[in-house]
Backbone bond lengths (Angstrom), bond angles and torsions (degrees), N, CA, C in turn:
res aa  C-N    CA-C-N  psi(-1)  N-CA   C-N-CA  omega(-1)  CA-C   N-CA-C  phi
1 X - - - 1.441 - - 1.535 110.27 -
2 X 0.966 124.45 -36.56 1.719 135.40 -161.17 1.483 87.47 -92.63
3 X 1.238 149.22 -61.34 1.495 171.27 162.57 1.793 103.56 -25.30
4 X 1.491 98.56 -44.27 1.688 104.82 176.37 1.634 100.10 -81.39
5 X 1.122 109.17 -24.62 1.702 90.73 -173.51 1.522 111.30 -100.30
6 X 1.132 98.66 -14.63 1.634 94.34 -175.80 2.149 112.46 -64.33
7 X 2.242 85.53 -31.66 1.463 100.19 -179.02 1.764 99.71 -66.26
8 X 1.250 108.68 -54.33 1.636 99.60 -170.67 1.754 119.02 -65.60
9 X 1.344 121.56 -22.29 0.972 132.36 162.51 1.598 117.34 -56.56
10 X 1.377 121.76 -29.64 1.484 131.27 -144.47 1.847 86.48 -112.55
11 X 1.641 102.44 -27.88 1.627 98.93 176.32 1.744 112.62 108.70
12 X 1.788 104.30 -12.35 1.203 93.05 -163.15 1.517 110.77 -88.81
13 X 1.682 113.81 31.13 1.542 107.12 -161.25 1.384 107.45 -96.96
14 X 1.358 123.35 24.20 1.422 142.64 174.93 1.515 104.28 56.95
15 X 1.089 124.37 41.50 0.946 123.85 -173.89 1.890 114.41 -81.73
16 X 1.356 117.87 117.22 1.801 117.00 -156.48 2.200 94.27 -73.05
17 X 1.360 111.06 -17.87 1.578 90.73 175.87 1.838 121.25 -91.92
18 X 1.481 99.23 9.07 1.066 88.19 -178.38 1.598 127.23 -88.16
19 X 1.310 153.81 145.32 1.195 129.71 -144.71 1.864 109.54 -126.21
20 X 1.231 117.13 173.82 1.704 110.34 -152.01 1.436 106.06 -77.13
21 X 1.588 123.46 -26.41 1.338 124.65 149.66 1.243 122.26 -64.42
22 X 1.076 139.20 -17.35 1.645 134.51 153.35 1.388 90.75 -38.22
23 X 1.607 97.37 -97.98 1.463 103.83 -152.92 1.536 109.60 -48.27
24 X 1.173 133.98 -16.36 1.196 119.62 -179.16 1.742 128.30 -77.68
25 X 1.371 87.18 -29.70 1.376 106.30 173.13 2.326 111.60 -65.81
26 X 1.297 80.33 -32.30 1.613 89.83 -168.37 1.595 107.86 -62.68
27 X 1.430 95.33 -55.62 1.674 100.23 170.02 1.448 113.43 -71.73
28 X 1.135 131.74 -36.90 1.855 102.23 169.14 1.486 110.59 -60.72
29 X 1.602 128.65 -26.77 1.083 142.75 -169.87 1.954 89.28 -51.91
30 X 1.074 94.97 -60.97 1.907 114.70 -161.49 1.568 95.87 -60.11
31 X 1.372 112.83 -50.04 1.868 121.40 -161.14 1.476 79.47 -74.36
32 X 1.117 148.18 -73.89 1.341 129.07 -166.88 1.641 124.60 -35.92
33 X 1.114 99.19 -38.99 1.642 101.07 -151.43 1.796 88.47 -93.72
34 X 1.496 100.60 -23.00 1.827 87.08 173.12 1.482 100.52 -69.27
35 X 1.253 129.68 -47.61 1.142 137.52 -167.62 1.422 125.78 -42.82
36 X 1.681 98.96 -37.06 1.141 117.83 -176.76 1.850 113.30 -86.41
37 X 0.967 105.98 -27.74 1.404 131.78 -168.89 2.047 100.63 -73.80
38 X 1.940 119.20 -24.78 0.622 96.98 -175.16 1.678 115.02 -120.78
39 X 1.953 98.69 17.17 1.662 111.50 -167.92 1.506 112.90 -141.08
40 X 0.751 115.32 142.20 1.534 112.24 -162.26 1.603 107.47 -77.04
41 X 1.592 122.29 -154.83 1.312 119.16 -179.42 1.367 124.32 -65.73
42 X 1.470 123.71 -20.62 1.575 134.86 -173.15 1.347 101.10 -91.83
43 X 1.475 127.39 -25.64 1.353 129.82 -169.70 1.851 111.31 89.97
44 X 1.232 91.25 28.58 1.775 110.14 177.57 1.465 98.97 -79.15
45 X 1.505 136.69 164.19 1.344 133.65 161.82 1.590 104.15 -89.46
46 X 1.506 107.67 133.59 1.602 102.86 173.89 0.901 120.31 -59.34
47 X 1.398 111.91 -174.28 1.495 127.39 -171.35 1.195 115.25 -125.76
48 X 1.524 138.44 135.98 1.373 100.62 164.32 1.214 170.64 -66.04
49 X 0.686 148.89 -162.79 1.496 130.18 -175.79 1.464 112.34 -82.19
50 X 1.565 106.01 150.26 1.282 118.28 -165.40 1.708 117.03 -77.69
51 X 1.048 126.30 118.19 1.543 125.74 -158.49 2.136 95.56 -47.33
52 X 1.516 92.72 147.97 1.565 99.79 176.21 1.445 129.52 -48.16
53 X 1.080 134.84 136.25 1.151 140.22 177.91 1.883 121.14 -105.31
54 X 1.237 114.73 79.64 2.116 90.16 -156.54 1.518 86.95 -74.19
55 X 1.270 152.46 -44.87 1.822 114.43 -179.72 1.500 127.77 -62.11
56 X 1.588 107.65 -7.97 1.600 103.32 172.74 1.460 98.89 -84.41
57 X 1.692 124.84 -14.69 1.553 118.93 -148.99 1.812 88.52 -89.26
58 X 1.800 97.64 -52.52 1.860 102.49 -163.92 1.483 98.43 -64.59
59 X 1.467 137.05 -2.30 1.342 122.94 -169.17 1.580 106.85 -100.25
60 X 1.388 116.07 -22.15 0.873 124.49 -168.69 1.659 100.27 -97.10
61 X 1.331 121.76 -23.48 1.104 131.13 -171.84 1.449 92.55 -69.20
62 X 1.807 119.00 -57.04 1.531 111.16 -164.11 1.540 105.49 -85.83
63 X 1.369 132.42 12.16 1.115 132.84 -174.58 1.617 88.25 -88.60
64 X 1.488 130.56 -71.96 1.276 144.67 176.51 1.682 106.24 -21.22
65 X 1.862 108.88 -70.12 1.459 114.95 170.77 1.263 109.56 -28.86
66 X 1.082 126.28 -57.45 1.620 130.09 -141.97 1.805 94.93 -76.26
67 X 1.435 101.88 -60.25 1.414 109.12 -163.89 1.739 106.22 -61.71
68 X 1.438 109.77 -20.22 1.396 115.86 169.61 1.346 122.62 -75.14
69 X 1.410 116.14 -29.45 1.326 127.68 170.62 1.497 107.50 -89.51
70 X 1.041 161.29 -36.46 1.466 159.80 148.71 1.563 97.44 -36.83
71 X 1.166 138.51 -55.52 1.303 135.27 -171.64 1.319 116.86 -74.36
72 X 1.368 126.55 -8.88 1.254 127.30 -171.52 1.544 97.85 -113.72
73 X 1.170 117.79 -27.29 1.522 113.56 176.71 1.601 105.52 -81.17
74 X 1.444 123.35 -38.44 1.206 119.62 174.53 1.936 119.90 -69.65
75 X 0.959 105.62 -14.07 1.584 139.07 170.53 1.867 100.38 -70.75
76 X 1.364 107.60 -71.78 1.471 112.38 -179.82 1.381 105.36 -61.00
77 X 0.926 145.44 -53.96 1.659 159.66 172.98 1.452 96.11 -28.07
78 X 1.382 127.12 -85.39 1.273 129.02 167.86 1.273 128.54 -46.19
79 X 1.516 133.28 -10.53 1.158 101.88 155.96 1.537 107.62 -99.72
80 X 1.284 118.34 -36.69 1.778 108.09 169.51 1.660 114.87 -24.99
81 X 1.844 101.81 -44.83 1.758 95.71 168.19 1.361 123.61 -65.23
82 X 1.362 106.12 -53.37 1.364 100.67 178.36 1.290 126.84 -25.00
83 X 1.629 100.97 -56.90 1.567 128.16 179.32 1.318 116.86 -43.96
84 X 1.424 112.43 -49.81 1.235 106.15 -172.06 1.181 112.86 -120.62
85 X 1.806 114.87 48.06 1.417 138.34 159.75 1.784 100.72 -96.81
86 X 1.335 110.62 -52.50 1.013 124.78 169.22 1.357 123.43 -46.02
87 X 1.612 114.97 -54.94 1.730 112.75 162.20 1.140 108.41 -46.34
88 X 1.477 124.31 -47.21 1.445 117.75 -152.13 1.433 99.59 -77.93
89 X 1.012 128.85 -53.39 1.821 133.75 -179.92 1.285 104.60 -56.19
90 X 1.262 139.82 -18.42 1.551 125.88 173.17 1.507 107.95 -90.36
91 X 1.842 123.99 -31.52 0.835 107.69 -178.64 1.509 126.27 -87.55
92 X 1.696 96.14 -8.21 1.764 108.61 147.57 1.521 109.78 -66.69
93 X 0.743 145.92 -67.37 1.383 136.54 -174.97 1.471 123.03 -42.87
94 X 1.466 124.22 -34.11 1.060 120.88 173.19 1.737 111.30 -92.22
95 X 1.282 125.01 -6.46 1.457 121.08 160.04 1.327 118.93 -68.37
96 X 1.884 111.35 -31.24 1.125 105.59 176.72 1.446 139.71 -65.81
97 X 1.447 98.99 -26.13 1.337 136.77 -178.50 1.826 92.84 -45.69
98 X 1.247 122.84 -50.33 1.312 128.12 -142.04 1.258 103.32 -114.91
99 X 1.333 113.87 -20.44 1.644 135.56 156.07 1.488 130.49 -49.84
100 X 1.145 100.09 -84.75 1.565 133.48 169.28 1.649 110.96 -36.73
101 X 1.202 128.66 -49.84 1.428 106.30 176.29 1.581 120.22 -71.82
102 X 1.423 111.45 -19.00 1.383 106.80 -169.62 1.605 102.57 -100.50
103 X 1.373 118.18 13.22 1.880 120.95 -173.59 1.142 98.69 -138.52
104 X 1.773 129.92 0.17 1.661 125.58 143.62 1.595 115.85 -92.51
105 X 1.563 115.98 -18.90 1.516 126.03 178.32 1.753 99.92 83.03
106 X 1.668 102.47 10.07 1.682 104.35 163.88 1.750 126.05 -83.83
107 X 1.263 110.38 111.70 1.546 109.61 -166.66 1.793 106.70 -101.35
């Protein structure tokens, strides 16, 4: 299944509506992205990777935690408000109900 689409994706599924800018576009599509895949932003060839570091790795590891946990509590925070913006505006709304005719003098 993945093998059939990669062919119809790639153009080679002989398909008679497909047109010569299709396929042409598909393969610069491909030569690019190899291209890119093997040179950095200047169009330099990379390098390899920089041997491991575990105090650059665990610092960055608990830097990540943290900012993931600050965002999820500030995440939960807002909807607990939301929530109980929402209580509060319905249970304004239904005071008004009982309000409002006797503080417009509408009966």
């Amino acid at each position: 299944m993945l093998a059939r689409w990669i062919v119809r994706r790639l153009g080679l599924d002989g398909n008679p509506l497909r047109r010569r800018t299709d396929r042409v576009e598909t393969w610069l599509t491909v030569a690019m992205t190899a291209a890119l895949l093997v040179t950095g932003p200047c169009g330099e060839l990379t390098r390899p990777p920089h041997p491991h570091n575990p105090t650059g790795a665990a610092l960055k590891a608990g830097l990540g935690a943290a900012v993931g946990l600050v965002t999820g509590v500030a995440c939960l925070l807002l909807l607990i408000r939301r929530r109980l913006d929402m209580r509060r505006m319905a249970s304004w709304q239904i005071e008004w109900i009982f309000v409002e005719p006797r503080w417009s003098g509408r009966r």
